[in-house]
N, CA and C atoms as a LAMMPS dump frame, in Angstrom:
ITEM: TIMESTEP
0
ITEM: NUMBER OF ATOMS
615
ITEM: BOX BOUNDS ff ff ff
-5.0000000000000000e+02 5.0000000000000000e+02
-5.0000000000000000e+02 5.0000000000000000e+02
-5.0000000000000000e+02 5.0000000000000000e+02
ITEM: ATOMS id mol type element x y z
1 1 1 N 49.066 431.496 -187.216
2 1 2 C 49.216 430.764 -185.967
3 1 3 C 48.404 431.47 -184.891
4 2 1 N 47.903 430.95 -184.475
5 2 2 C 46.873 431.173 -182.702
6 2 3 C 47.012 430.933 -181.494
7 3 1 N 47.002 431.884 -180.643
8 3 2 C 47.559 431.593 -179.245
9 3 3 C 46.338 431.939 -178.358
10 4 1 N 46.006 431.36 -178.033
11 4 2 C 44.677 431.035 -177.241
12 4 3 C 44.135 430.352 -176.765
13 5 1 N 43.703 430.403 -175.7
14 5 2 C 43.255 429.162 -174.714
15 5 3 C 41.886 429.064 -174.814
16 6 1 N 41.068 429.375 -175.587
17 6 2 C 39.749 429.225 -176.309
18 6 3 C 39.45 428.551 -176.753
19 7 1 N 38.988 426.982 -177.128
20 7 2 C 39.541 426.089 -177.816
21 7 3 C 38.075 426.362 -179.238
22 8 1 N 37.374 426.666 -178.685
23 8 2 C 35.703 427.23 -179.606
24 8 3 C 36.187 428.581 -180.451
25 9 1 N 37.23 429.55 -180.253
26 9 2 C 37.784 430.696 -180.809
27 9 3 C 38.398 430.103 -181.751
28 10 1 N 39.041 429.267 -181.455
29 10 2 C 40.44 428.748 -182.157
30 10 3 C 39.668 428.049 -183.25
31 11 1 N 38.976 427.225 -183.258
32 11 2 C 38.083 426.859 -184.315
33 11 3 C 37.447 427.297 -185.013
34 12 1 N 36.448 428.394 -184.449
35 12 2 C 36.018 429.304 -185.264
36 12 3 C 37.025 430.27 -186.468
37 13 1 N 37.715 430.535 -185.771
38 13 2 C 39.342 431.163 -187.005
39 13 3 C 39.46 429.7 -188.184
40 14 1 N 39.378 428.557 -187.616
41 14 2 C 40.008 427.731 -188.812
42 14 3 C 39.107 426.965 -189.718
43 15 1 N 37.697 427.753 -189.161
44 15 2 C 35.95 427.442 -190.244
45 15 3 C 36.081 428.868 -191.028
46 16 1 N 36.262 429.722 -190.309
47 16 2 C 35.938 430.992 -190.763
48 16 3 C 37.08 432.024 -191.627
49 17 1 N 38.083 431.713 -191.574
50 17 2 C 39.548 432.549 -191.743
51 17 3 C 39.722 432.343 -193.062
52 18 1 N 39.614 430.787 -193.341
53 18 2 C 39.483 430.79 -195.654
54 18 3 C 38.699 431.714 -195.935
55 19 1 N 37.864 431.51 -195.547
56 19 2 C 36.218 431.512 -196.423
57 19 3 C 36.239 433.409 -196.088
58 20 1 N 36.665 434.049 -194.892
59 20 2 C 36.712 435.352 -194.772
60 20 3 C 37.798 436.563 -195.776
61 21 1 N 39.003 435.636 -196.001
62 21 2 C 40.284 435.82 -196.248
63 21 3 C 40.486 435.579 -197.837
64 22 1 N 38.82 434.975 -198.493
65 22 2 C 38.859 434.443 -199.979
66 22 3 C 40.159 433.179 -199.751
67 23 1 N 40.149 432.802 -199.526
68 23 2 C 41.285 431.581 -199.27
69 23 3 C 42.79 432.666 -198.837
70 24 1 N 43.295 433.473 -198.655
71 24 2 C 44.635 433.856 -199.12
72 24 3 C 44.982 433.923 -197.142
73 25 1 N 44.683 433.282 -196.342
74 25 2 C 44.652 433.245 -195.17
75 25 3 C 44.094 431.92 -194.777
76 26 1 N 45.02 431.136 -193.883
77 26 2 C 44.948 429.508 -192.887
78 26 3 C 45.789 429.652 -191.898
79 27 1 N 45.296 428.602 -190.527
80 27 2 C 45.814 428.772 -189.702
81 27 3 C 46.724 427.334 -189.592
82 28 1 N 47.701 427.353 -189.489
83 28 2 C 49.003 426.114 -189.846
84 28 3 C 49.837 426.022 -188.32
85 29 1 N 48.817 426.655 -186.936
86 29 2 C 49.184 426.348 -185.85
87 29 3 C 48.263 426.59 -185.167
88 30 1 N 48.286 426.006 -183.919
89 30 2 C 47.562 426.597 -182.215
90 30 3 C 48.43 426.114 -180.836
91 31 1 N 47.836 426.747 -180.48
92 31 2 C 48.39 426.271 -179.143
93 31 3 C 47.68 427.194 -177.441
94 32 1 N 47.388 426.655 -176.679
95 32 2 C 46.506 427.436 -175.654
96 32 3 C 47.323 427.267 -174.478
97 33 1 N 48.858 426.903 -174.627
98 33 2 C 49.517 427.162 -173.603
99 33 3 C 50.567 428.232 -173.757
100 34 1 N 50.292 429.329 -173.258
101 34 2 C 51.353 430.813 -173.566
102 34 3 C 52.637 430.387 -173.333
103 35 1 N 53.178 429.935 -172.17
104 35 2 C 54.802 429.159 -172.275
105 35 3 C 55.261 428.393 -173.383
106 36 1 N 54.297 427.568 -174.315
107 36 2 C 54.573 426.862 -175.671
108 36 3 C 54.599 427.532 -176.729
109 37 1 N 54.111 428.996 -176.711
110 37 2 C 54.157 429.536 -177.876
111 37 3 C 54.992 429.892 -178.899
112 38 1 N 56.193 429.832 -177.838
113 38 2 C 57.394 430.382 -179.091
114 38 3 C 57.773 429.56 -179.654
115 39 1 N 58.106 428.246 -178.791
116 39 2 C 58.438 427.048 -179.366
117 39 3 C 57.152 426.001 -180.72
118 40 1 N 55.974 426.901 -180.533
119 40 2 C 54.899 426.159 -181.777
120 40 3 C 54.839 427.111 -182.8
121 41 1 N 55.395 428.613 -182.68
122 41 2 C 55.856 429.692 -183.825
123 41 3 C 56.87 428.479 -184.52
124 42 1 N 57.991 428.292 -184.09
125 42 2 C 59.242 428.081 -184.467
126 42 3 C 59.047 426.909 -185.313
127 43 1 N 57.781 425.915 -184.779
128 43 2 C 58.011 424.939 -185.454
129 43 3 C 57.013 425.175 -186.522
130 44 1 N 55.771 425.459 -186.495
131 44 2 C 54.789 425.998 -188.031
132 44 3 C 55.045 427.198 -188.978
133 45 1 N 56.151 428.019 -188.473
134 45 2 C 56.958 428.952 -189.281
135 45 3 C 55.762 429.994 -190.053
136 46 1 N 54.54 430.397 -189.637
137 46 2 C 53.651 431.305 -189.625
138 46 3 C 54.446 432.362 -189.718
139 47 1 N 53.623 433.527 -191.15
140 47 2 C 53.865 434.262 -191.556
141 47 3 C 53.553 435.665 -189.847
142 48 1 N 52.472 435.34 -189.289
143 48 2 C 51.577 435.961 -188.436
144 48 3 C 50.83 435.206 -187.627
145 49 1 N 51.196 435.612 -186.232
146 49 2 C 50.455 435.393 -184.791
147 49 3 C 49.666 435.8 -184.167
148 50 1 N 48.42 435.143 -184.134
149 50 2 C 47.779 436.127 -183.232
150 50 3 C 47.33 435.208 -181.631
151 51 1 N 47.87 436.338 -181.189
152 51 2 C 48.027 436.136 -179.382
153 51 3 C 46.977 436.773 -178.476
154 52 1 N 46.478 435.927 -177.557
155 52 2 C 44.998 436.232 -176.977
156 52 3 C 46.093 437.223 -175.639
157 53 1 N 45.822 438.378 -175.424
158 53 2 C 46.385 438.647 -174.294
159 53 3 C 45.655 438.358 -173.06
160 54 1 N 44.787 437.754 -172.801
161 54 2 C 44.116 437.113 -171.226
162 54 3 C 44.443 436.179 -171.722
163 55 1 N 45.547 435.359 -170.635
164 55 2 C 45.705 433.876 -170.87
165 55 3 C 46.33 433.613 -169.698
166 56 1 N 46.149 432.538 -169.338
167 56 2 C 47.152 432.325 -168.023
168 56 3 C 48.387 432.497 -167.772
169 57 1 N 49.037 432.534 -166.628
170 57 2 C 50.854 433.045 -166.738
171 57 3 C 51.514 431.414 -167.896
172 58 1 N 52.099 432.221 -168.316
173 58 2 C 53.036 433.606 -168.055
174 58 3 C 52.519 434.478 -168.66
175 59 1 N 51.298 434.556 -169.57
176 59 2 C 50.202 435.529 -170.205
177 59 3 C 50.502 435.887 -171.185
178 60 1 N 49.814 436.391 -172.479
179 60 2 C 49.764 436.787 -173.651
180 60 3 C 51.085 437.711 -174.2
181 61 1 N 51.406 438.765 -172.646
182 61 2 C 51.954 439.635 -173.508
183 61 3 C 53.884 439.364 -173.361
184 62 1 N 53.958 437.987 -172.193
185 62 2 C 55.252 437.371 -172.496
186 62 3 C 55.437 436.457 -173.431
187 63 1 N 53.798 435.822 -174.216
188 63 2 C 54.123 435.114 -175.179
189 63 3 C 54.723 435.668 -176.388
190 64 1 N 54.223 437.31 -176.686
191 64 2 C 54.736 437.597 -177.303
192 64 3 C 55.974 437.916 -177.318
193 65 1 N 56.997 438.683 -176.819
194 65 2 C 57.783 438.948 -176.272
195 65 3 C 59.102 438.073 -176.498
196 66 1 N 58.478 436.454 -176.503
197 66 2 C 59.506 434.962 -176.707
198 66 3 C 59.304 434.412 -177.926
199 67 1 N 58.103 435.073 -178.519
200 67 2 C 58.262 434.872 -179.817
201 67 3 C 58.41 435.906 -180.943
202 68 1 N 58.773 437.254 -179.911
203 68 2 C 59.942 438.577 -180.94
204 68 3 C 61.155 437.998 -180.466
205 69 1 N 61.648 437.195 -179.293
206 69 2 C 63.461 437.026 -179.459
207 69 3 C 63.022 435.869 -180.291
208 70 1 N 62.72 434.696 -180.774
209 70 2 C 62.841 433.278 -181.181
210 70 3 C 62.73 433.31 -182.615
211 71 1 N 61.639 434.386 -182.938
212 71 2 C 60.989 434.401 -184.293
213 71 3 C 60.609 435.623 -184.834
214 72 1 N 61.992 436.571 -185.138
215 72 2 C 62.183 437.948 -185.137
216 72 3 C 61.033 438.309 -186.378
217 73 1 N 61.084 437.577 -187.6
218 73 2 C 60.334 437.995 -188.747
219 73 3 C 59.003 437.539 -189.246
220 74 1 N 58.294 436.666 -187.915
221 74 2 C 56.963 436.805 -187.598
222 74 3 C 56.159 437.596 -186.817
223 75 1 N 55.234 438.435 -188.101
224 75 2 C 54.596 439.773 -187.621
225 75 3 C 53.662 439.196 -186.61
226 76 1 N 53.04 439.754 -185.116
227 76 2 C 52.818 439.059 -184.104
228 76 3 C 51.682 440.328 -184.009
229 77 1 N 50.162 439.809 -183.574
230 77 2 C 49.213 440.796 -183.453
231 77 3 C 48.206 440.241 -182.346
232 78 1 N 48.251 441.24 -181.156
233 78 2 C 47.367 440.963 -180.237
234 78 3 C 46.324 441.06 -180.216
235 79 1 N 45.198 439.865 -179.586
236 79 2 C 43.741 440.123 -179.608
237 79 3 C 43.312 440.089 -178.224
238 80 1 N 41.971 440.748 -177.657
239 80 2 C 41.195 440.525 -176.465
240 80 3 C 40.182 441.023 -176.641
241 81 1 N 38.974 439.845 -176.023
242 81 2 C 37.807 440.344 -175.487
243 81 3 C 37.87 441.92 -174.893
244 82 1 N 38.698 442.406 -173.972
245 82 2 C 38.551 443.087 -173.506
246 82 3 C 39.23 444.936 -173.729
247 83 1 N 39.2 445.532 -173.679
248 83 2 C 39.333 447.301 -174.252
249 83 3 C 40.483 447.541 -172.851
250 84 1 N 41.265 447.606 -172.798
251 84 2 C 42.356 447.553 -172.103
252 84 3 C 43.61 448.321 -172.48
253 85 1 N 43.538 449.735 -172.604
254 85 2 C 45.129 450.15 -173.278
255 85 3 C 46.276 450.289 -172.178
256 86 1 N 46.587 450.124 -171.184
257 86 2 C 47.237 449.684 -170.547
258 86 3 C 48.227 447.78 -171.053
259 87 1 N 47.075 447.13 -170.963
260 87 2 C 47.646 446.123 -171.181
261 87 3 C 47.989 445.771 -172.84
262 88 1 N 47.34 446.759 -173.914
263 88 2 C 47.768 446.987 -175.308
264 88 3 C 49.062 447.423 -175.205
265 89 1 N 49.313 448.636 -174.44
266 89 2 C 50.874 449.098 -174.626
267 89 3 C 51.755 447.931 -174.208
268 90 1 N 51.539 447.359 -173.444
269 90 2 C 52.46 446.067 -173.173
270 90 3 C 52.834 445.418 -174.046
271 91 1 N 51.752 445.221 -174.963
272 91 2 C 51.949 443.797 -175.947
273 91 3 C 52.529 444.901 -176.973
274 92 1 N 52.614 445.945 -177.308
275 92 2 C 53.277 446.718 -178.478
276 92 3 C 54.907 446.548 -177.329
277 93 1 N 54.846 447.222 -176.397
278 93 2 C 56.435 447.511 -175.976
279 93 3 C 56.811 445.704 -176.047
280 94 1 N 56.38 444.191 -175.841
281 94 2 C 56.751 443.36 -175.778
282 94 3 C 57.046 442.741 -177.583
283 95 1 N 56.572 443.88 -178.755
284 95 2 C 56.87 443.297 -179.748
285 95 3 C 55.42 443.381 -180.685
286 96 1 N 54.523 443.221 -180.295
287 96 2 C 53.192 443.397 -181.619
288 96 3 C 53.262 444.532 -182.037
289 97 1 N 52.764 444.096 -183.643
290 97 2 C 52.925 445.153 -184.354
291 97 3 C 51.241 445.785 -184.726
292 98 1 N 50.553 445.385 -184.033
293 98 2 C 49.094 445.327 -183.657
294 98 3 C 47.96 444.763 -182.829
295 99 1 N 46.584 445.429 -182.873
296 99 2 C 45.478 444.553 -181.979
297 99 3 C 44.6 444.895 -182.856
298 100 1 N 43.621 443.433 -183.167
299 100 2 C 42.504 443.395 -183.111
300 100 3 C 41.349 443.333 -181.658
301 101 1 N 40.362 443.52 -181.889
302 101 2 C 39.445 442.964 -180.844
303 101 3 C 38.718 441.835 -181.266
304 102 1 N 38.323 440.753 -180.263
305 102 2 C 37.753 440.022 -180.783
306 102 3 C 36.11 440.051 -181.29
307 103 1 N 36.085 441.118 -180.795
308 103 2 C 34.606 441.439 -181.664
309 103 3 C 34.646 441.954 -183.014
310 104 1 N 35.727 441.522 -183.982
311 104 2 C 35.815 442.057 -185.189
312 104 3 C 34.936 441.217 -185.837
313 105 1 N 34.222 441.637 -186.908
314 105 2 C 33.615 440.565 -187.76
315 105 3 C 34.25 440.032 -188.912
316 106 1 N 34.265 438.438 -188.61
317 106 2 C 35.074 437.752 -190.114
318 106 3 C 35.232 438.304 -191.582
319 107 1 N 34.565 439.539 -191.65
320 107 2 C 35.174 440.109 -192.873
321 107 3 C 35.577 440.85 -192.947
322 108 1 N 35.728 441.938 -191.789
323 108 2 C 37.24 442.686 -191.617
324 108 3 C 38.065 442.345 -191.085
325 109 1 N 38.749 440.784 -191.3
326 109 2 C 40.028 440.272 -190.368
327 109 3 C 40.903 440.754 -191.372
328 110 1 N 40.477 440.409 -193.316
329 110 2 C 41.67 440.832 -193.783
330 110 3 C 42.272 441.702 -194.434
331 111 1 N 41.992 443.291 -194.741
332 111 2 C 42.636 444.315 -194.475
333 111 3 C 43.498 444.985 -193.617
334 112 1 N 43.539 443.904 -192.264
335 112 2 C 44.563 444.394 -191.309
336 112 3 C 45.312 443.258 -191.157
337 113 1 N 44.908 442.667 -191.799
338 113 2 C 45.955 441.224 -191.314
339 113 3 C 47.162 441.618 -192.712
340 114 1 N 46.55 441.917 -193.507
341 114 2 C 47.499 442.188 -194.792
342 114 3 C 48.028 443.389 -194.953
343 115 1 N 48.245 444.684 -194.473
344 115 2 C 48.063 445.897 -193.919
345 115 3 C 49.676 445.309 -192.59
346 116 1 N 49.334 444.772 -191.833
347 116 2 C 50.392 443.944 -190.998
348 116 3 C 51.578 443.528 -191.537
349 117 1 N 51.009 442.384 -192.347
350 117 2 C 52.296 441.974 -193.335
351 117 3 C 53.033 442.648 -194.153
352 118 1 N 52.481 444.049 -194.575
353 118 2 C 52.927 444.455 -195.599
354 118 3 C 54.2 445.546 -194.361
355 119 1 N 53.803 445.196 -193.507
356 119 2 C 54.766 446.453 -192.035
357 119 3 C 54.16 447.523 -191.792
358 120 1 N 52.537 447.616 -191.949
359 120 2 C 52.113 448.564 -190.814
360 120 3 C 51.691 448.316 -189.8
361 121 1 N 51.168 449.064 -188.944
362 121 2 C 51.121 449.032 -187.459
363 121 3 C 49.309 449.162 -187.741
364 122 1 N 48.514 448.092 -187.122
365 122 2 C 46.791 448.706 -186.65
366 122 3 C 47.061 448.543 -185.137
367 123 1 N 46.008 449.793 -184.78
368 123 2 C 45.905 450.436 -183.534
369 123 3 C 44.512 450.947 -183.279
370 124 1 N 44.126 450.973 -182.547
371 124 2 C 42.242 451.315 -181.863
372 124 3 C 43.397 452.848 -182.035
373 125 1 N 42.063 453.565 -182.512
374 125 2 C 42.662 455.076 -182.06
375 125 3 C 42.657 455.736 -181.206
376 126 1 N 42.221 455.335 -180.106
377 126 2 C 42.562 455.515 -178.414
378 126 3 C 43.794 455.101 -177.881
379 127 1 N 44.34 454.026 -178.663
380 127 2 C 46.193 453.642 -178.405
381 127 3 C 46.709 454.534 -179.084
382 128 1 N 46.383 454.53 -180.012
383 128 2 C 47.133 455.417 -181.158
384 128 3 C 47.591 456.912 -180.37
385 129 1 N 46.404 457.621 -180.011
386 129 2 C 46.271 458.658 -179.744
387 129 3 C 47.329 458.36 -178.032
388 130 1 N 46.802 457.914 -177.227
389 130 2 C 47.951 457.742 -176.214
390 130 3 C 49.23 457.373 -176.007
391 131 1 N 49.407 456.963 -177.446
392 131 2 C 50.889 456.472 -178.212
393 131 3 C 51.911 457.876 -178.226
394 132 1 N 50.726 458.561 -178.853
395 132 2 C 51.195 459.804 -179.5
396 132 3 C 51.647 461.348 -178.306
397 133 1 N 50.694 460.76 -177.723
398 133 2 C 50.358 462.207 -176.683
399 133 3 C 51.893 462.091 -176.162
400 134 1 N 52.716 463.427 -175.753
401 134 2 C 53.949 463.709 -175.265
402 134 3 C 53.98 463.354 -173.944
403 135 1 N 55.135 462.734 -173.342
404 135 2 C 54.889 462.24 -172.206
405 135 3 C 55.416 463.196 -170.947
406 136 1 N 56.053 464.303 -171.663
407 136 2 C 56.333 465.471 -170.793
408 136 3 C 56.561 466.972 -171.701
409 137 1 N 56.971 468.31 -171.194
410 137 2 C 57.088 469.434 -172.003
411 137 3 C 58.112 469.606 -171.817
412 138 1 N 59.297 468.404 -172.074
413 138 2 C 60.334 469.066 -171.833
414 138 3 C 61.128 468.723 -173.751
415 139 1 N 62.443 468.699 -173.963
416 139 2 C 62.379 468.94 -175.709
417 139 3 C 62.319 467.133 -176.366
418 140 1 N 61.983 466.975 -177.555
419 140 2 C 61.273 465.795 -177.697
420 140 3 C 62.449 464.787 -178.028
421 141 1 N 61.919 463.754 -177.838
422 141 2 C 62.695 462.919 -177.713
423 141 3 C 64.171 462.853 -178.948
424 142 1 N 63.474 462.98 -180.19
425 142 2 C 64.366 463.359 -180.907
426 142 3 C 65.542 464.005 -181.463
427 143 1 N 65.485 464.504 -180.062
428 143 2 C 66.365 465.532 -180.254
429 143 3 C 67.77 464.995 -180.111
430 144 1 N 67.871 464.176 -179.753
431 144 2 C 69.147 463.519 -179.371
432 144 3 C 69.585 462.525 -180.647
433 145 1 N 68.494 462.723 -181.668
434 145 2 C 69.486 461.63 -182.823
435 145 3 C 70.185 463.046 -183.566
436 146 1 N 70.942 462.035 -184.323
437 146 2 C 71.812 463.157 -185.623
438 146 3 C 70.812 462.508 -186.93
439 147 1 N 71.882 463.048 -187.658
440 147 2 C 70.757 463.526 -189.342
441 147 3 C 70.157 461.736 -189.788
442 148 1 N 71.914 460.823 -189.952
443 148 2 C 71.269 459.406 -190.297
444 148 3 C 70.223 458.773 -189.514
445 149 1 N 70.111 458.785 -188.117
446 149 2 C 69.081 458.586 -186.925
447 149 3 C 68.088 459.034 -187.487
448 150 1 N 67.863 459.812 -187.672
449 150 2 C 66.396 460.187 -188.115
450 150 3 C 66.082 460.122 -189.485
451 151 1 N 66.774 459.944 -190.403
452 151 2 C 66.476 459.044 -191.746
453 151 3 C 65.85 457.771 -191.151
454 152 1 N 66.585 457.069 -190.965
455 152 2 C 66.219 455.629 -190.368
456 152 3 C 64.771 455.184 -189.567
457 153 1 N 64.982 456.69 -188.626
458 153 2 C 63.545 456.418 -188.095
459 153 3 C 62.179 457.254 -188.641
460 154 1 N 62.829 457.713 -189.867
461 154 2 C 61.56 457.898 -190.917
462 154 3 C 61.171 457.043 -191.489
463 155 1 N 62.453 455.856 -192.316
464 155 2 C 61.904 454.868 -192.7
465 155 3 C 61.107 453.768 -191.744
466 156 1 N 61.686 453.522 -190.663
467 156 2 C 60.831 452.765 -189.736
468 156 3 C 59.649 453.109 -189.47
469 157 1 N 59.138 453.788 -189.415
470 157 2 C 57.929 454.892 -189.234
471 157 3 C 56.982 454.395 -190.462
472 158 1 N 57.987 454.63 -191.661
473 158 2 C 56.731 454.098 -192.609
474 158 3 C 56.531 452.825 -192.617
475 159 1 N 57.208 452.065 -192.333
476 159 2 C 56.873 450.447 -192.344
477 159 3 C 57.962 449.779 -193.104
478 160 1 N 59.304 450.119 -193.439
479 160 2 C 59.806 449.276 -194.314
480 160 3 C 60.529 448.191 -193.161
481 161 1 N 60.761 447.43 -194.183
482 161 2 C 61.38 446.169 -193.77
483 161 3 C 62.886 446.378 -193.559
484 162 1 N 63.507 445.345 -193.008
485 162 2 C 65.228 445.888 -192.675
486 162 3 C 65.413 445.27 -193.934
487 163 1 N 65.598 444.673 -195.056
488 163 2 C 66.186 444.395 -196.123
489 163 3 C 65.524 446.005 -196.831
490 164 1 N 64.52 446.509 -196.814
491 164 2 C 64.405 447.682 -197.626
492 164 3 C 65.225 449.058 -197.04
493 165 1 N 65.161 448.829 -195.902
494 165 2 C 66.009 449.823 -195.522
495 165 3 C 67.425 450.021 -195.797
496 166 1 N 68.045 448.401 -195.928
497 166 2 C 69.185 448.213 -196.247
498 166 3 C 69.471 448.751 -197.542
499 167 1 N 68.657 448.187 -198.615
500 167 2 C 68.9 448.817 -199.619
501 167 3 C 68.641 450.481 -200.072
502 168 1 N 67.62 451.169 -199.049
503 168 2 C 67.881 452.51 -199.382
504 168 3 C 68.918 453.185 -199.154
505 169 1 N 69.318 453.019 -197.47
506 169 2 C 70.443 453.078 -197.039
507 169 3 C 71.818 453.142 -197.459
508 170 1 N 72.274 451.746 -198.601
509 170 2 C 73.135 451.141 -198.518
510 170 3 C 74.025 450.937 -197.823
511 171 1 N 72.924 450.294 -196.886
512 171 2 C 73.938 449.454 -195.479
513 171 3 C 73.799 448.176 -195.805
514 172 1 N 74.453 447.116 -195.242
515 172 2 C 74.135 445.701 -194.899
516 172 3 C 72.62 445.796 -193.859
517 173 1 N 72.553 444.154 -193.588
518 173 2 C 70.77 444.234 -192.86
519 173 3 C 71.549 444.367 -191.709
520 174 1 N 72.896 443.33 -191.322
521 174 2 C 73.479 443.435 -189.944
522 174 3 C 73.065 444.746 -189.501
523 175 1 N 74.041 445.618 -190.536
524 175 2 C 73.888 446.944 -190.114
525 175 3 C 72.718 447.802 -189.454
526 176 1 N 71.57 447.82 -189.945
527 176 2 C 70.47 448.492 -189.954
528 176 3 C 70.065 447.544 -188.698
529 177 1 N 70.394 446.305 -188.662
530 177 2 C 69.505 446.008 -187.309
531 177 3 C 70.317 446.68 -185.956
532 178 1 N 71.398 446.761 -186.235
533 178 2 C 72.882 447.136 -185.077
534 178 3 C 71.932 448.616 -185.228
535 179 1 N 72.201 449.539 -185.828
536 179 2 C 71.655 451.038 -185.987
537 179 3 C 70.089 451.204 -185.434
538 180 1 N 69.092 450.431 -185.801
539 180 2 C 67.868 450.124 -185.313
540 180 3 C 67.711 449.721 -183.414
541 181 1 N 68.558 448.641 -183.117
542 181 2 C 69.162 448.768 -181.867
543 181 3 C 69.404 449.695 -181.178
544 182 1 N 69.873 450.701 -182.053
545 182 2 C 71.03 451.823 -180.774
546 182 3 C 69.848 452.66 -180.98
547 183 1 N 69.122 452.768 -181.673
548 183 2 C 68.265 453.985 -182.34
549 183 3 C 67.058 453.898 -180.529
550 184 1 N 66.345 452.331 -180.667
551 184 2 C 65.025 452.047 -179.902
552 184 3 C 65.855 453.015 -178.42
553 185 1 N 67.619 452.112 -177.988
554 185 2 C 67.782 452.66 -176.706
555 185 3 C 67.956 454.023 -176.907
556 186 1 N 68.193 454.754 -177.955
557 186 2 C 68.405 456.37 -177.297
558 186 3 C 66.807 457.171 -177.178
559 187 1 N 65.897 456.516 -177.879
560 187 2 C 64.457 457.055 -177.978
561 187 3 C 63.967 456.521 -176.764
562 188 1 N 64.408 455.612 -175.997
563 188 2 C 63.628 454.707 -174.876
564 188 3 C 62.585 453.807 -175.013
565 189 1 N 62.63 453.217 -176.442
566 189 2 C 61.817 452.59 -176.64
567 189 3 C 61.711 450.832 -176.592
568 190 1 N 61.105 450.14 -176.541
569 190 2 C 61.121 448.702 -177.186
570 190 3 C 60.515 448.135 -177.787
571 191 1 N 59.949 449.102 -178.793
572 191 2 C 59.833 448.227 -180.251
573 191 3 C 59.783 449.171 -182.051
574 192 1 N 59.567 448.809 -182.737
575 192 2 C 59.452 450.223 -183.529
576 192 3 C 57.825 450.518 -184.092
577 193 1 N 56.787 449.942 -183.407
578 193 2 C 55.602 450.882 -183.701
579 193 3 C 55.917 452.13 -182.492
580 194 1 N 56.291 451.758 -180.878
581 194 2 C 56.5 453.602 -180.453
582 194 3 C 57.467 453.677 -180.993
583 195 1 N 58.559 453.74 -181.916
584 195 2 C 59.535 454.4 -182.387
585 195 3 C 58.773 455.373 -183.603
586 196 1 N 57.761 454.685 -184.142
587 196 2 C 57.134 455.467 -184.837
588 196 3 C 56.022 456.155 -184.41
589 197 1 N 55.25 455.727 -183.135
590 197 2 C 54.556 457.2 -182.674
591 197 3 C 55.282 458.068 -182.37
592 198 1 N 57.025 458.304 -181.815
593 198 2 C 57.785 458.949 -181.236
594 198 3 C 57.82 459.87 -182.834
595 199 1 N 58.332 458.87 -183.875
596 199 2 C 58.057 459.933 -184.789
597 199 3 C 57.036 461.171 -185.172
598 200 1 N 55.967 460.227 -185.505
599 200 2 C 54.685 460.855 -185.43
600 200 3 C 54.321 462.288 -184.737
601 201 1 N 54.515 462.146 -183.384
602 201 2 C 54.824 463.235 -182.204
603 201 3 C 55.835 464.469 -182.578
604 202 1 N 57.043 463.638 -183.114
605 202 2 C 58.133 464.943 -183.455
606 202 3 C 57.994 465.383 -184.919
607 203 1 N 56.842 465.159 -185.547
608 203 2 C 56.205 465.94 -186.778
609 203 3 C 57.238 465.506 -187.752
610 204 1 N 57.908 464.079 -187.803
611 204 2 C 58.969 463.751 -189.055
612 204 3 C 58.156 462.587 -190.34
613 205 1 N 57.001 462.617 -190.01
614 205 2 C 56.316 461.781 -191.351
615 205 3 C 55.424 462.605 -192.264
């Protein structure tokens, strides 16, 4: 699915995205109004979103944002013309679990698009790296979970899914999402790619 007010972008993805993707990639939505987006997730049920973050209000990175509450288990990945990590951290704290740029060329769309799905995080390594960097010298954030807390946010870190976690765990998914919850507010986070630079940082992967 595509969120973009490009209407020549948006086309180009649905000439170019088979034929780049060997067929195993189509686009089964669009839409170029950011307020419609959650509601055209919900209805084409896309595995993966990709959201233009320059777009008019309410803008890219609240589209995402309405389509992490609406459409929790569509992986959601931001794109822009423009090199912006300011407005990247947004769209990660609002829910993407990545950015492309749009200057990628059609044949590296799908190693990260599948790389995504599978629950990792792509990142320019200039986010990455400012993801990572400590945001003060005082003791790290981690310090405040106990032993299961930081199991949990090892597994999150690597990418598993809440049904895999469940089953390492042996928790229910309720569970792990309730625990995943309490986990983001004691780290200060809102979402779990910084839950996993937070990892990253406190040397637990």
């Amino acid at each position: 699915m595509v969120v973009d007010d490009h209407p020549l972008f948006v086309r180009g993805l649905e000439l170019l995205l088979p034929g780049s993707t060997q067929g195993r990639a189509r686009i089964v939505g669009s839409t170029g109004d950011a307020s419609a987006a959650a509601a055209v997730v919900r209805r084409s049920v896309p595995d993966l979103a990709l959201v233009d973050l320059h777009m008019p209000p309410p803008g890219g990175v609240r589209a995402i944002a309405a389509i992490r509450r609406t459409s929790p288990r569509v992986r959601i990945v931001a794109i822009s013309g423009l090199d912006e990590t300011e407005l990247m951290v947004q769209a990660l704290r609002a829910g993407a679990e990545g950015y492309l740029p749009k200057s990628s060329e059609p044949d590296e769309l799908l190693p990260p698009l599948l790389a995504i799905l599978d629950g990792w995080a792509v990142l320019p390594a200039g986010l990455l790296a400012a993801l990572l960097r400590p945001a003060h010298n005082g003791p790290p954030a981690t310090a405040v979970l106990d032993e299961e807390e930081r199991r949990l946010l090892q597994l999150i870190a690597k990418g598993r899914r809440t049904v895999e976690i469940a089953e390492e765990l042996n928790f229910s998914e309720r569970t792990v999402k309730r625990l995943t919850a309490s986990l983001l507010r004691k780290l200060r986070v809102s979402s779990r790619t910084e839950a996993a630079a937070v990892a990253g940082n406190a040397g637990l992967l």
